[in-house]
N, C-alpha and C positions, 0 to 999 in steps of 0.2 A: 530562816525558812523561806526558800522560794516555791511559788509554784508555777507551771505550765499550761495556760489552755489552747484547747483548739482556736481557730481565729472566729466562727461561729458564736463561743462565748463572750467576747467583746461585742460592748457597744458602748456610741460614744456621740455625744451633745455638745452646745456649746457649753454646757456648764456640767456636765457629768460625764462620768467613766466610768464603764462596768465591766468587771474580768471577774466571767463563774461567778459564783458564790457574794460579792465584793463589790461596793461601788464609792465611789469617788466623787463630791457633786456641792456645790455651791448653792447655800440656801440663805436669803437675806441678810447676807455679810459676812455670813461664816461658812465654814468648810466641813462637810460631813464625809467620817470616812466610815463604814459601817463593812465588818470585814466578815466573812462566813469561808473558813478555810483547813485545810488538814496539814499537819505539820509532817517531812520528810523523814522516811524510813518506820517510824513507829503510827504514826497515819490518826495522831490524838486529834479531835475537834479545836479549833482554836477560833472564837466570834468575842464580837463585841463593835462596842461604837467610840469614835473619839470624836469630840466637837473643836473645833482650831479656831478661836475666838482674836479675829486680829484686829491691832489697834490701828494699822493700819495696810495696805497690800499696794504693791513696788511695780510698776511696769517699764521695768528696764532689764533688758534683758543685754550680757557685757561678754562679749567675744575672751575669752581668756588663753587661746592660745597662738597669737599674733598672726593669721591666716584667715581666720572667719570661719571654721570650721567646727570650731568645739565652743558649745554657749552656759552660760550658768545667770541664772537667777533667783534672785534672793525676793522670791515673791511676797514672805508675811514675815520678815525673819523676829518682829518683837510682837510674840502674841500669846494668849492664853489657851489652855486646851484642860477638856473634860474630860476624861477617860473611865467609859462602863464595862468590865470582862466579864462575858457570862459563861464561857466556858475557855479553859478545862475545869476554872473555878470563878466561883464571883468576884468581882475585885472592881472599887469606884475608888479614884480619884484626881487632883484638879492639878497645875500649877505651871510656870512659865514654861512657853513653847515655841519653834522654830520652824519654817515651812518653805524651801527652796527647792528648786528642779536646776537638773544637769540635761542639757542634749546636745546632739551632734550630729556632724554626716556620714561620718567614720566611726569605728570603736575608738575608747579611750587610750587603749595602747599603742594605736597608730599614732596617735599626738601629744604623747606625756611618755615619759621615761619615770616619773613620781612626780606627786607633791602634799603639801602640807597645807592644811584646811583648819578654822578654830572658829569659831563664835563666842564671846562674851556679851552676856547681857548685864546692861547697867539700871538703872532705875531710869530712865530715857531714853533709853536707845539701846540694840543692840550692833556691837561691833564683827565685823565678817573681816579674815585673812584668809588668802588663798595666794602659796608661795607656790611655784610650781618651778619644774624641771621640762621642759618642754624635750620632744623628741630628736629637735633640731642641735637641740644642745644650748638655746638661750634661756634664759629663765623669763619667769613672767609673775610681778607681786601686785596681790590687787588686795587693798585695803579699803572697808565702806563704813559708814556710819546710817545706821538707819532710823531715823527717832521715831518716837510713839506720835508724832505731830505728823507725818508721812515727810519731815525732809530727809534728803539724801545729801552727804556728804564724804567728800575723802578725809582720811586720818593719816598722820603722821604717825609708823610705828618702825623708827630707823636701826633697833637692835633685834638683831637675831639671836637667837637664845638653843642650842642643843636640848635638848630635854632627855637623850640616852638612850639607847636602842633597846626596843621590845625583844620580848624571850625566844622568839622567831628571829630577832635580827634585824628588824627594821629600823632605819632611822628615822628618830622622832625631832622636828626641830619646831618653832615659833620665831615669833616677831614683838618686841614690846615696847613702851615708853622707853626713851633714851634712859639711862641709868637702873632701868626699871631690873625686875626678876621674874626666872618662871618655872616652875616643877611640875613634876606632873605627881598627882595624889594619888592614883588610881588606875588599874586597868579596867576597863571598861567590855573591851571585846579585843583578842588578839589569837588573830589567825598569821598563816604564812605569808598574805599579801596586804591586808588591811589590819589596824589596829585606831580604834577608837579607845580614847582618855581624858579623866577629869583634871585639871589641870588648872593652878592659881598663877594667877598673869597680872604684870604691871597693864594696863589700859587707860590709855585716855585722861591718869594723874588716879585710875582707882586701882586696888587691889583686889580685884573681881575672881570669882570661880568661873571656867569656861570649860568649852566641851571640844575636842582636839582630835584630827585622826591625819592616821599618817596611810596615803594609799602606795603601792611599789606595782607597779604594773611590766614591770620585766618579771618581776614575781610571778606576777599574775596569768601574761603570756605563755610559762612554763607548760610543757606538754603533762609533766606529771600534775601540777595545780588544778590543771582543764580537768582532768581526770579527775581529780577529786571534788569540784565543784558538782559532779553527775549526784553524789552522794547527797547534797543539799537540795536538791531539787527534784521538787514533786510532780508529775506529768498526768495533766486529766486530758486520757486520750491521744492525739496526734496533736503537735503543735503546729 
């Protein structure tokens, strides 16, 4: 579910973000997300609070598409989170959680053709891959290590591993420990241009659960696609 507001309904601090209903804001080392929102076409209530409790938060932000144009950071990626839902129903609960931003100068399709994204969390660290397809036609593999101690490090993950295309078609692939293996367990969400899955990965000498998506952004460009993104999105007002 997305939604749309005027630009009136924003406002924005150093440490907070607010859109309608929704804010976004850093409170003594953790990150409150506190949502108040209506979901697209059936217009149901959807509120609640998540707390992102990190062990530790990353400021390094890594140009990913050899240009300087498209940026990605792995702000909190080994961290805890609390989650309270009070509508459409009640629902509390805790357990490992992940907290990154993507920006740029351009949209994504102007500088990716695809690529392939995973996170594995270890009991010290979690691991980030991001294989990409750039639009230029070169690729670009950025592998990190992020420990619960706040170090940063690169990993060696020299086998690419197919993992089989989604029921839309898209290819899904990974990266692992040389000799390593990798499947995928689960779909998770799969539409015509993105598919997020769960996925058991050689990593870093473990055999870790991870969480995988594969985005297609020719897909996504598609005139018919665009059209149907209208369908997911909710408009309070003029944007």
């Amino acid at each position: 579910m997305l939604s749309e507001h005027p630009r009136a309904a924003v406002g924005r601090s150093q440490t907070a973000l607010a859109i309608g209903g929704s804010e976004v804001a850093w409170e003594g080392g953790s990150l409150r997300v506190s949502f108040a929102e209506r979901t697209a076409v059936a217009g149901r209530h959807l509120e609640g609070e998540v707390w992102l409790h990190p062990s530790a938060t990353f400021d390094a932000p890594v140009a990913i598409d050899g240009r300087g144009r498209h940026f990605w950071w792995g702000v909190a990626p080994h961290s805890r989170a609390e989650v309270e839902l009070r509508r459409p129903r009640a629902l509390r609960f805790s357990g490992h959680a992940y907290h990154d931003a993507n920006f740029g100068a351009e949209p994504l399709e102007a500088g990716f053709r695809r690529w392939s994204w995973s996170r594995a969390r270890l009991d010290d660290r979690t691991v980030v891959i991001y294989d990409s397809e750039r639009r230029d036609g070169s690729r670009g593999v950025l592998t990190r290590s992020f420990a619960a101690d706040g170090a940063l490090a690169g990993v060696d993950l020299p086998q690419p591993v197919d993992l089989g295309r989604t029921r839309w078609g898209i290819d899904r692939a990974t990266r692992c420990d040389a000799g390593g293996r990798a499947r995928v367990v689960r779909a998770l969400e799969d539409t015509p241009f993105y598919a997020r899955s769960e996925i058991v990965t050689d990593v870093a000498g473990a055999s870790v659960a991870a969480v995988h998506e594969s985005l297609d952004l020719d897909r996504f460009a598609r005139p018919i696609v665009q059209h149907m993104l209208t369908y997911r999105i909710r408009r309070e007002g003029q944007p």
